[in-house]
C-alpha positions in Angstrom: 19.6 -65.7 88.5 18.0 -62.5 87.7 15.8 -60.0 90.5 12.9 -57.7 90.4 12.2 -55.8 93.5 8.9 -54.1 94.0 9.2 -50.7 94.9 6.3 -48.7 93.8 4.2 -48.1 96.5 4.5 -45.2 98.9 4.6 -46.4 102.2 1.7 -44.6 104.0 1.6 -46.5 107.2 5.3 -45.5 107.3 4.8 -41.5 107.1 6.0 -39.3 108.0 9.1 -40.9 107.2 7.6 -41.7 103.2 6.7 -37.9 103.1 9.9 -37.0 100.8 10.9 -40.7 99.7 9.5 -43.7 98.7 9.2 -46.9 101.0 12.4 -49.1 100.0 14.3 -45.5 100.4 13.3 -45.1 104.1 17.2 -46.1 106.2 17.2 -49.0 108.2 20.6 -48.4 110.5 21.3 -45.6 107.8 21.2 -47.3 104.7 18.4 -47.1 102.5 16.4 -50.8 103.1 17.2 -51.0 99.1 20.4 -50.5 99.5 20.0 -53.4 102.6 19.5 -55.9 99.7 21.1 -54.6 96.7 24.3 -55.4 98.8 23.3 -59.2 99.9 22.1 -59.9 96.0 25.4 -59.0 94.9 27.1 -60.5 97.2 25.4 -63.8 96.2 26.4 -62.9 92.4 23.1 -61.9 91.6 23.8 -58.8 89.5 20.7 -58.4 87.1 18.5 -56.0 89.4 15.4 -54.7 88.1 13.2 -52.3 90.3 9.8 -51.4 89.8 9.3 -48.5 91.0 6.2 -45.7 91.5 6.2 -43.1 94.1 8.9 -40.6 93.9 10.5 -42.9 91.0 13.3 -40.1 90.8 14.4 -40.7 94.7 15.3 -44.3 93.7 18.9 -44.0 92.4 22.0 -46.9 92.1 24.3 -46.9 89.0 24.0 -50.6 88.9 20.1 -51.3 88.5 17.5 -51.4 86.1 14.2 -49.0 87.2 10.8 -49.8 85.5 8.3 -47.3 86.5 4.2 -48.5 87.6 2.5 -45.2 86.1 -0.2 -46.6 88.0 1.4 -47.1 91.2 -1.1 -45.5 93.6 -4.2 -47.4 92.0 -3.0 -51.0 91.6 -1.0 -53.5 93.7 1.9 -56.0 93.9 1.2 -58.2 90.9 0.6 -55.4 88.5 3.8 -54.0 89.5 5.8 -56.9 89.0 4.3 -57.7 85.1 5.1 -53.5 84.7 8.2 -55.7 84.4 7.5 -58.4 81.7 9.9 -57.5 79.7 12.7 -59.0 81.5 10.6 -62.3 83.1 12.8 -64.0 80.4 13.3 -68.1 80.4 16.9 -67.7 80.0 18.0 -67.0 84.1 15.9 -67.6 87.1 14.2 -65.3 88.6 13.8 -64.0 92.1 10.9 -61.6 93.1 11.3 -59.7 96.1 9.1 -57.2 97.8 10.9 -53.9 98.2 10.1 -53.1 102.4 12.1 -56.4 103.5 15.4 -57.1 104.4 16.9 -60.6 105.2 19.9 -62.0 105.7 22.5 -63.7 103.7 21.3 -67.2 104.6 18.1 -66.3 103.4 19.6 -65.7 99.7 21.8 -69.4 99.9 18.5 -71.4 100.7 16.8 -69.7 98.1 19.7 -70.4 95.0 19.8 -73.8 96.6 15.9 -74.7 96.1 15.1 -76.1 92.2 11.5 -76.1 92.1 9.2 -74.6 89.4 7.8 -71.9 91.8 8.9 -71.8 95.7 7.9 -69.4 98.2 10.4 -68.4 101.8 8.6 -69.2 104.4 9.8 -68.3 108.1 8.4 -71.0 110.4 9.5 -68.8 113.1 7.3 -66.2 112.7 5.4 -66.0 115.8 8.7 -65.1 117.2 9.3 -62.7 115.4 5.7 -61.7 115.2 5.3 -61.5 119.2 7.9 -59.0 119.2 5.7 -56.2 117.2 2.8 -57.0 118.4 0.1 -57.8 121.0 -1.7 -60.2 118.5 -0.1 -61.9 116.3 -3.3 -63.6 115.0 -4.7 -60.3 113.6 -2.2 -59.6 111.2 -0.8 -63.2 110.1 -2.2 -65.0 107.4 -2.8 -68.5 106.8 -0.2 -70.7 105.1 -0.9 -74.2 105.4 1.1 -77.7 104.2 -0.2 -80.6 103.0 1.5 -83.9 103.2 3.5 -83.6 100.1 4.9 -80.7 101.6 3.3 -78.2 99.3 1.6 -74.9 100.3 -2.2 -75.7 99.8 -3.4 -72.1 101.0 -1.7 -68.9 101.9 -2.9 -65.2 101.9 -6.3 -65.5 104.0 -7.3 -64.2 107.3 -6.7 -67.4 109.8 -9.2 -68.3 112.7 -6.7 -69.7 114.6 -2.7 -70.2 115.1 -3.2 -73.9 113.4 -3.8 -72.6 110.0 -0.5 -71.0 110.1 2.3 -72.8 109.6 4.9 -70.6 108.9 4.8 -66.9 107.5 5.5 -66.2 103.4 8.0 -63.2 103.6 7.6 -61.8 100.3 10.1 -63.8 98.2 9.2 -66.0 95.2 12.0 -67.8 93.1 10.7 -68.8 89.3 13.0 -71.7 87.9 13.4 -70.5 83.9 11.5 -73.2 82.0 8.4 -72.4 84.3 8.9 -68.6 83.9 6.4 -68.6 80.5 3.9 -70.6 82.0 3.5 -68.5 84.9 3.4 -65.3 82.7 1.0 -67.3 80.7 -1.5 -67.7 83.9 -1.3 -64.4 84.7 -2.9 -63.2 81.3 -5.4 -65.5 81.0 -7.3 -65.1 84.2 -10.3 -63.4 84.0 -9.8 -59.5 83.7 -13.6 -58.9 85.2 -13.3 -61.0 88.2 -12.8 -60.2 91.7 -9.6 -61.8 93.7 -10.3 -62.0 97.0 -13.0 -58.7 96.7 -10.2 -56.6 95.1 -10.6 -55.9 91.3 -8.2 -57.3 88.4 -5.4 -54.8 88.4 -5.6 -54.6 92.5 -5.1 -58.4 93.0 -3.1 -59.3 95.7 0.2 -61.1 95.6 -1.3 -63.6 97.9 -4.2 -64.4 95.9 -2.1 -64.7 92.6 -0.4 -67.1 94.1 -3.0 -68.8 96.1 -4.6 -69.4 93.0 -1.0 -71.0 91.5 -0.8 -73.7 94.0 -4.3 -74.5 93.9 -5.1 -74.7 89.8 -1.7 -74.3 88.2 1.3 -75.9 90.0 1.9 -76.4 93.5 4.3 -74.3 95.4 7.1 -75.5 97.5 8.2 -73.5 100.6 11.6 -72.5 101.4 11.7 -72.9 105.2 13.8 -70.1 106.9 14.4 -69.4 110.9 13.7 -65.5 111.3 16.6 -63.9 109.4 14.4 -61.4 107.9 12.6 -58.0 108.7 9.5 -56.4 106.9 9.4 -52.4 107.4 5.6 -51.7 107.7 5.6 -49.3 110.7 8.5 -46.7 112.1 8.2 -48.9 114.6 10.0 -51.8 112.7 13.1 -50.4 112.4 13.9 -51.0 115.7 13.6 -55.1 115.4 17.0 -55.4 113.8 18.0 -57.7 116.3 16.1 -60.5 114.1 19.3 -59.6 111.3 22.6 -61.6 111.9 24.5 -59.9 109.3 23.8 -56.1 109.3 
């Protein structure tokens, strides 16, 4: 199995800590959060790192990684970055996608080599937890993910009304199985260039709505259920919720 972490973006609700180095270069118990997972994908022999990279592309440095630069990092969003990286979205290894601000633990990784399905998703079911912890709300920054009875994802990405359209949290992991890898790329460039997803232009889509869209018109999407495990670095303030890491 191969991996492309997206690292592009800057970071700005992390400033002024982003000021002189890009997001997934901001130390998390003084390592780099990049560094955080480099070390857990290699430990689970996943060696074939690519990372896309934007904002202060030069900061990013590790001997053993591929970088592929977003010129258009500050204009466009997640799923632009990762096709930036076409080139190796190759049927020959799957393929994990991984947001660059997260870090997770190891038990996060051996769920994810042990799920087979075309296109799977981690989910942490509990996320409210987690949630509660960084915030007075958790409702106004969640977003929906919901199950049906086969026990695909049927919606995720939109703003919920309520804690019952949530039933567990997407973390910013998607595994590709390699004989689906093509048809996925093949969605991708034949949606409609001129058309809003979910009010934000072609090249600003959301990661959500990309694969919102998949589950509903293409191929459902299986969740990979986790228990916490896992941190997202949004805030300075997240650093300090290590405590949800076993392993670090």
């Amino acid at each position: 199995m191969k991996a492309i972490i997206l690292a592009a973006g800057m970071g700005s609700r992390l400033l002024p800590l982003t000021k002189n180095r890009p997001k997934c270069m901001v130390e998390l118990l003084g390592k780099p959060l990049l560094f955080h997972q480099l070390e857990i994908l290699r430990k689970n022999n996943i060696n074939d790192i690519t990372v896309v990279t934007g904002y202060l592309n030069e900061k990013i440095v590790d001997d053993g990684i591929k970088k592929i630069n977003n010129p258009k990092y500050n204009s466009t969003n997640m799923v632009y970055s990762l096709f930036c990286a076409e080139e190796v979205m190759s049927s020959d290894e799957d393929l994990l996608v991984i947001y660059g601000d997260i870090v997770y633990d190891d038990k996060v990784i051996k769920e994810v080599k042990n799920c087979n399905y075309d296109i799977s998703v981690v989910v942490d079911i509990f996320w409210k937890k987690y949630w509660s912890a960084r915030m007075n709300n958790p409702l106004s920054d969640a977003e929906t993910l919901k199950i049906d009875d086969n026990g695909n994802i049927f919606e995720l990405g939109k703003k919920p009304n309520s804690f019952d359209e949530i039933e567990g949290q997407y973390i910013g992991m998607i595994k590709l199985k390699k004989s689906f890898i093509e048809t996925f790329k093949d969605y991708y460039k034949d949606l409609d260039k001129n058309e809003l997803y979910d009010n934000n232009d072609f090249e600003n889509m959301y990661m959500t709505s990309f694969l919102d869209l998949i589950t509903k018109k293409l191929k459902p999407i299986k969740p990979i259920f986790i228990k916490n495990g896992w941190i997202e670095i949004d805030t300075p303030d997240d650093l300090k919720f290590h405590k949800f890491l076993s392993n670090i």
